[in-house]
C-alpha positions as a printed Julia matrix, in Angstrom:
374×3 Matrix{Float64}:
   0.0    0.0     0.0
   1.66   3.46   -1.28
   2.26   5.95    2.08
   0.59   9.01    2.15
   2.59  11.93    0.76
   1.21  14.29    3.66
  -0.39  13.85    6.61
  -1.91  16.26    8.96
  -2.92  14.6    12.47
  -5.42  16.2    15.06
  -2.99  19.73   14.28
  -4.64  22.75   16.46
  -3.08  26.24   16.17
  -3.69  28.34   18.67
  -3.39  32.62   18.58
  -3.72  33.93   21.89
  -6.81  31.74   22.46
  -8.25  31.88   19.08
  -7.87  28.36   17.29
  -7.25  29.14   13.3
  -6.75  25.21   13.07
  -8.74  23.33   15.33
  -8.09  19.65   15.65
  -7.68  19.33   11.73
  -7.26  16.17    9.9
  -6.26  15.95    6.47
  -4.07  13.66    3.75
  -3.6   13.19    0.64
  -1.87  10.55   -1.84
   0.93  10.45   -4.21
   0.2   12.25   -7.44
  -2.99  13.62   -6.13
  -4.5   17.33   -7.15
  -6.31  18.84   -4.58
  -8.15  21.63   -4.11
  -8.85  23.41   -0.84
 -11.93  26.04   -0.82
 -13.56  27.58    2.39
 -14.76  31.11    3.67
 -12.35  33.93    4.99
 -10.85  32.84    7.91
 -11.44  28.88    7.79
  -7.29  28.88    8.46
  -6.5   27.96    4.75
  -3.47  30.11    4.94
  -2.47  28.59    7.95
  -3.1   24.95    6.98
  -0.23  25.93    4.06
   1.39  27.28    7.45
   2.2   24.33    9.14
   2.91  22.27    6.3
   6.01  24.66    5.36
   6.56  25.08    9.06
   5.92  28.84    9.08
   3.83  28.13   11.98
   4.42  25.38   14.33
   0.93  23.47   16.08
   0.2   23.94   19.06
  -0.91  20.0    19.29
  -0.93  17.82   16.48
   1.58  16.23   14.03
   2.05  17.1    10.51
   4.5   14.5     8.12
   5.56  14.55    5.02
   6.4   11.29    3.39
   6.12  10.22    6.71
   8.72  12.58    8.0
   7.23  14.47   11.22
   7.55  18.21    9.82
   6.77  19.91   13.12
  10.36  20.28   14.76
  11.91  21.23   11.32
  12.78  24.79   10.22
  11.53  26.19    6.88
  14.45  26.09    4.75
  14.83  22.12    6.15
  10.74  21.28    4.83
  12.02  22.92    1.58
  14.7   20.71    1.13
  12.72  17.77    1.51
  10.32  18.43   -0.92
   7.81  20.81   -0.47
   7.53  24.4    -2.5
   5.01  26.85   -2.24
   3.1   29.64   -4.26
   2.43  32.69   -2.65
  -0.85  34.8    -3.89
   1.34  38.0    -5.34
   3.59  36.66   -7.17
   7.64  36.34   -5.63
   9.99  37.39   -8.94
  13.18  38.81   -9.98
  11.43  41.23  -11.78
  15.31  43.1   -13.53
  15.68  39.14  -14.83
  14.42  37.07  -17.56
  12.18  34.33  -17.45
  15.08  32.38  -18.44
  17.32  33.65  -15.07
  14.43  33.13  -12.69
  14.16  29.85  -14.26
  18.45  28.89  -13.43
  18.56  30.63  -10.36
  15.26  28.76   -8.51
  17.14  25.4   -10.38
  20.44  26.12   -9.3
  21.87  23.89   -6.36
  24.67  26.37   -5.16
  21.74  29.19   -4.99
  23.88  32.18   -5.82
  23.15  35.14   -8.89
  27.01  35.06   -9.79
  27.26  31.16  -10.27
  24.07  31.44  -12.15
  24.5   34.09  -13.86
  28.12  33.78  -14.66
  29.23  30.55  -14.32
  28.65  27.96  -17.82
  25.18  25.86  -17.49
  25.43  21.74  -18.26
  23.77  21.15  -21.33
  21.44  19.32  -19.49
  20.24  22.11  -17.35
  19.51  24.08  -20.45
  17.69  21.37  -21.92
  15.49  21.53  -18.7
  15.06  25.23  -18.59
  13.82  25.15  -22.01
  11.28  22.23  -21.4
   9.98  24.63  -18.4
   9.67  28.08  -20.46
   7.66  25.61  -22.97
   5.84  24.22  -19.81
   4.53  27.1   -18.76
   4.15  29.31  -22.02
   6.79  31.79  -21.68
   8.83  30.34  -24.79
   8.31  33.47  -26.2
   9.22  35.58  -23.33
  12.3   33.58  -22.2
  14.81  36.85  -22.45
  12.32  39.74  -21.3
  12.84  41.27  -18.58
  10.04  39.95  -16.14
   8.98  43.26  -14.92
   7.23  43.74  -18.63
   5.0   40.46  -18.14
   1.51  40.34  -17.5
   0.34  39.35  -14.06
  -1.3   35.87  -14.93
   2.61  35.53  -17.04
   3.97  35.78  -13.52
   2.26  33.53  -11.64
   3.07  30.98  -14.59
   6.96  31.96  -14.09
   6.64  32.05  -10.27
   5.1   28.33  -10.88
   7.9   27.29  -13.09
  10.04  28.54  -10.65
   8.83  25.94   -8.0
   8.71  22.96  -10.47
  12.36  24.34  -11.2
  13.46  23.38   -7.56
  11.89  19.81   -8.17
   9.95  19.34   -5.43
   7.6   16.54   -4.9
   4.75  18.6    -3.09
   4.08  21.45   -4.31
   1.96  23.86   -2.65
  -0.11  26.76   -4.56
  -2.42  29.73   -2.61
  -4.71  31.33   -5.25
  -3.62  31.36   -8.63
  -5.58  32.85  -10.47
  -6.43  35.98   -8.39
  -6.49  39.31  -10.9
  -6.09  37.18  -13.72
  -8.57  37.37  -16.98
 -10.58  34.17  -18.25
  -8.14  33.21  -20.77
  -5.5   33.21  -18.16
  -7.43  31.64  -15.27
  -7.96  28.71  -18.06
  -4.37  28.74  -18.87
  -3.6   28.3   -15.2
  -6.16  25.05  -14.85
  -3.98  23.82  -17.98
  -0.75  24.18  -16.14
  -1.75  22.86  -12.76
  -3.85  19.9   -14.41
  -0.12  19.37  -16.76
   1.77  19.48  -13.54
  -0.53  17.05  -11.99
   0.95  14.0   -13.88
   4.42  14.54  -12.33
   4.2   16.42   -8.99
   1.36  16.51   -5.54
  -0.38  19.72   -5.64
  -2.5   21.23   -3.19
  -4.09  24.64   -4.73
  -6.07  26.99   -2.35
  -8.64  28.87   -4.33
 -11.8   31.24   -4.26
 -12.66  31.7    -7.78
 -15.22  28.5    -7.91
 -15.55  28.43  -12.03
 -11.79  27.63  -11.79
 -12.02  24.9    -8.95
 -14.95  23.39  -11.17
 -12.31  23.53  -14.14
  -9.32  22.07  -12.14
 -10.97  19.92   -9.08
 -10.58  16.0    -8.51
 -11.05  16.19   -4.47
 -12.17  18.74   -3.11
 -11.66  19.78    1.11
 -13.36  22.17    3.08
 -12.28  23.79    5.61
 -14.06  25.71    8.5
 -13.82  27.18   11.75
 -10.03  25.7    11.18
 -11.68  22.37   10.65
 -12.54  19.84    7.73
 -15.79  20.44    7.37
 -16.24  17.96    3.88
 -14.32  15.88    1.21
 -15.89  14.64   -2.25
 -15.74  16.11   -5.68
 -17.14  18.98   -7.1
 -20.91  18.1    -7.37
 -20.55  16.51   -3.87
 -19.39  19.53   -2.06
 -22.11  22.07   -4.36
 -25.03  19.63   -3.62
 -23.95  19.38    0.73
 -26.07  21.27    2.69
 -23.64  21.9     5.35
 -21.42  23.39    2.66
 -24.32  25.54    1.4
 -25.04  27.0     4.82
 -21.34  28.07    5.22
 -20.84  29.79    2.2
 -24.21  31.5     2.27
 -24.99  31.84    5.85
 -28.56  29.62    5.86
 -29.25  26.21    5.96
 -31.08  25.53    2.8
 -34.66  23.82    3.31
 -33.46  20.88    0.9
 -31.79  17.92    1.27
 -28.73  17.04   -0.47
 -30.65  14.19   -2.74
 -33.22  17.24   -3.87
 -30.23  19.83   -4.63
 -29.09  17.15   -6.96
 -32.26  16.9    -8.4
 -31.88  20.62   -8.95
 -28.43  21.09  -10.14
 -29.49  17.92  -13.18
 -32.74  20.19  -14.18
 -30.87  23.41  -13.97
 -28.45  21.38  -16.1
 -30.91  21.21  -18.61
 -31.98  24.51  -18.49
 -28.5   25.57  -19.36
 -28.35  23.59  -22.53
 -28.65  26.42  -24.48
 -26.13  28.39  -22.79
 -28.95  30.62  -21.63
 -31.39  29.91  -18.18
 -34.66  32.27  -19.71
 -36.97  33.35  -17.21
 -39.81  31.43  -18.15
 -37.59  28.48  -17.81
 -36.7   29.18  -14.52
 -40.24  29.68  -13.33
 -41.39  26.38  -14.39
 -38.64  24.45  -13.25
 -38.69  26.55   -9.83
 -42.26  25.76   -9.32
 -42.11  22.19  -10.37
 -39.13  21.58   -8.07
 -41.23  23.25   -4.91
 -44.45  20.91   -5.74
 -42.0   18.76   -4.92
 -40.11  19.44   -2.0
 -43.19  21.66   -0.31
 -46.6   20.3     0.78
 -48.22  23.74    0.76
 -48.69  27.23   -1.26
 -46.84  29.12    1.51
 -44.14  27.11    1.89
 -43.97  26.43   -1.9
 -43.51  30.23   -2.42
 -40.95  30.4     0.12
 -38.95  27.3    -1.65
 -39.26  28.94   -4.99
 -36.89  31.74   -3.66
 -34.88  29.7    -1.98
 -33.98  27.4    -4.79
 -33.14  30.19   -7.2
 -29.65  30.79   -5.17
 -28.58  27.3    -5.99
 -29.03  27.46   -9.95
 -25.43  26.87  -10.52
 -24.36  26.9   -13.77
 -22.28  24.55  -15.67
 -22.44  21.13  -13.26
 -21.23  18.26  -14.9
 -24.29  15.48  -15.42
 -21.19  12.89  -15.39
 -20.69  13.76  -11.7
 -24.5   14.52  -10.44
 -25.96  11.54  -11.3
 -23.7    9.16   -9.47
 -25.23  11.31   -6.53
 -28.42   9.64   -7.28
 -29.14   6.82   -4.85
 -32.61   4.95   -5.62
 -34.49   3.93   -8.89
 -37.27   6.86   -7.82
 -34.87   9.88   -7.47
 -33.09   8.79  -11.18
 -36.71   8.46  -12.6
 -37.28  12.11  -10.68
 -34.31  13.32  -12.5
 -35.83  12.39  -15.75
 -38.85  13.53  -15.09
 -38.4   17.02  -14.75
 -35.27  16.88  -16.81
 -38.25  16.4   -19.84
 -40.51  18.8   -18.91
 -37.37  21.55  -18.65
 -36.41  20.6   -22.19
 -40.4   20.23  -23.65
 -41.28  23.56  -21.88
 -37.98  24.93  -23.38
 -39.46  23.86  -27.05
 -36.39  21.69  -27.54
 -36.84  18.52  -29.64
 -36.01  15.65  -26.51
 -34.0   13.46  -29.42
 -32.15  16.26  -30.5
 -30.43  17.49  -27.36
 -27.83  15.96  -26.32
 -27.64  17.17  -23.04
 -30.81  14.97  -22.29
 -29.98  12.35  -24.31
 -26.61  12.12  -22.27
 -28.63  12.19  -19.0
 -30.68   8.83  -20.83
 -27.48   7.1   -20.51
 -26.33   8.29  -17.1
 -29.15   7.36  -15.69
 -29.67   4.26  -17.01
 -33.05   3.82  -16.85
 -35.13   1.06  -18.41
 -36.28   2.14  -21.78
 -40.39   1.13  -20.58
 -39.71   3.53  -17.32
 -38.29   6.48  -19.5
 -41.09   5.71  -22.47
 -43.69   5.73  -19.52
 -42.48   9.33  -18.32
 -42.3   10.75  -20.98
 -45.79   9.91  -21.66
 -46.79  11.05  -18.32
 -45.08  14.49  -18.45
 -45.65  14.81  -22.19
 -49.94  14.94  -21.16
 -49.47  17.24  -18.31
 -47.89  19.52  -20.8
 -50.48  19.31  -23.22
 -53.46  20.19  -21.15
């Protein structure tokens, strides 16, 4: 059985009586990309902390490669294998791409033996794979003062993989940076992914949902969930955090919302009249009465996330009702849309996922294709 890379046992960090990390457990496997989310102040910063030894615990263990961590000094955890990303970016900004690139690579760790001193062959070949890694080809002999932010964070990420570390550790990437370079980033990380651990801390959700295998929240300075993507969107507990209220659903009917909304979004559009019918189907069915019905309705319309992969949400379903549920009011989305059923794939994909027998999906069809008509 392969030993966890990192492992993070009943750790509590205590500030003058306030606990930013409060009996947190966490680990993670060789290889593995994982992304850490939670609300100011769930002690994401100083989870990254303790695992570089910038902060000691006040109880708890942290080991790397099963190598306790907590007794060794920063420069020591670096050595061992461990690099990490700060938010703004850490360049030589009166160097090159290419001399931030030798210098973070270079074992003596000195400007005039990098600078100065002839490179093996071999660590040109490798600086030249990197600048090609992490799109800077181009820019290799600028001065790095003249790139663009999101270039920065690319070179400041190069210059990690540079050191060769085996964990590498990366606090909000994409912070400031435009679309095309927030989808660059996911690129890069996902790339580095094949050869190195990464842990990424990150707000921007559209680029968790891009990048995200695992997914950990923390809060209060605790793990508050694990699970993928769809998991952690559909969790109630997760909900409540982020917007400050329990929602009135359970995790089984967000599902069921997050597969209609799915629908819905087919198009690339969510029209109003197609949220109104799928909002008021959805609180027939999670509300016994008018009042509480109405009160559902505006609940629900917080959690129309856009852009939730069916390939993850249906999993989530766990009986042979909730899956025929699913397709249910997946139909009557796409009917009351006026989309041909046969020609979308988007439902036609769900058909599969869901795996339904082709009498049950014939049958509900039928079903919602007579409400409809009346």
């Amino acid at each position: 059985m392969t030993a966890k890379i990192l492992e993070i046992d009943n750790v509590t960090v205590s500030f003058d009586g306030f606990k930013a990390l409060n009996n947190l457990n966490f680990s993670m496997e060789p290889g593995e990309l994982r992304v850490i989310i939670g609300p100011n102040g769930a002690g994401k910063t100083t989870f990254l902390d303790v695992i570089t030894g910038k902060v000691r615990p006040t109880i708890g263990q942290a080991r790397f490669k099963g190598r306790d961590l907590t007794s060794l000094k920063e420069h020591e955890i670096s050595r061992l294998g461990i690099g990490r990303k700060f938010q703004t970016p850490r360049v030589y900004l009166n160097l090159t791409p290419r001399e931030n690139l030798e210098i973070s690579g270079n074992r003596n760790k000195t400007v005039f033996n990098t600078l100065f001193k002839k490179q093996p062959s071999s660590e040109r070949k490798t600086i030249i794979e990197l600048l090609e890694t992490i799109g800077l080809t181009a820019q290799a002999d600028t001065p790095a003062g003249l790139l663009s932010h999101g270039q920065k964070q690319w070179l400041e990420i190069g210059m990690l993989v540079a050191q060769a570390p085996d964990l590498l550790l990366v606090d909000e990437p994409v912070a400031g940076l435009t679309d095309e370079e927030t989808e660059r980033t996911g690129e890069l990380l996902t790339a580095l992914a094949e050869s190195h651990s990464i842990i990424v801390i990150e707000h921007d959700m559209e680029f968790v949902r891009q990048i995200a295998r695992k997914v950990t929240v923390l809060h209060e300075g605790s793990v508050l969930f694990e699970g993928s993507m769809s998991q952690v969107q559909t969790d109630p507990r997760v909900i409540e955090v982020y917007l400050g209220s329990a929602p009135s659903i359970s995790a089984e009917q967000m599902t069921l919302l997050r597969i209609a909304a799915s629908m819905a979004w087919s198009d690339g559009t969510l029209e109003r009249e197609e949220k109104a019918l799928m909002l008021e189907r959805l609180s027939q069915q999670f509300a016994s009465d008018r009042e509480e019905q109405a009160h559902l309705r505006e609940e629900l319309e917080t959690y129309l996330g856009k852009d939730i992969a069916l390939e993850d949400l249906v999993p989530l379903l766990k009986t042979d009702e909730e899956r025929e549920l699913a397709l249910k009011l997946s139909y009557e989305v796409i009917c009351a849309n006026q989309i041909n059923p046969r020609e979308s794939a988007e439902y036609q994909r769900l058909l599969q996922l869901l795996q339904l027998p082709s009498d049950v999906v014939n049958r509900a069809e039928q079903i919602i294709s007579a409400g409809l008509a009346r």
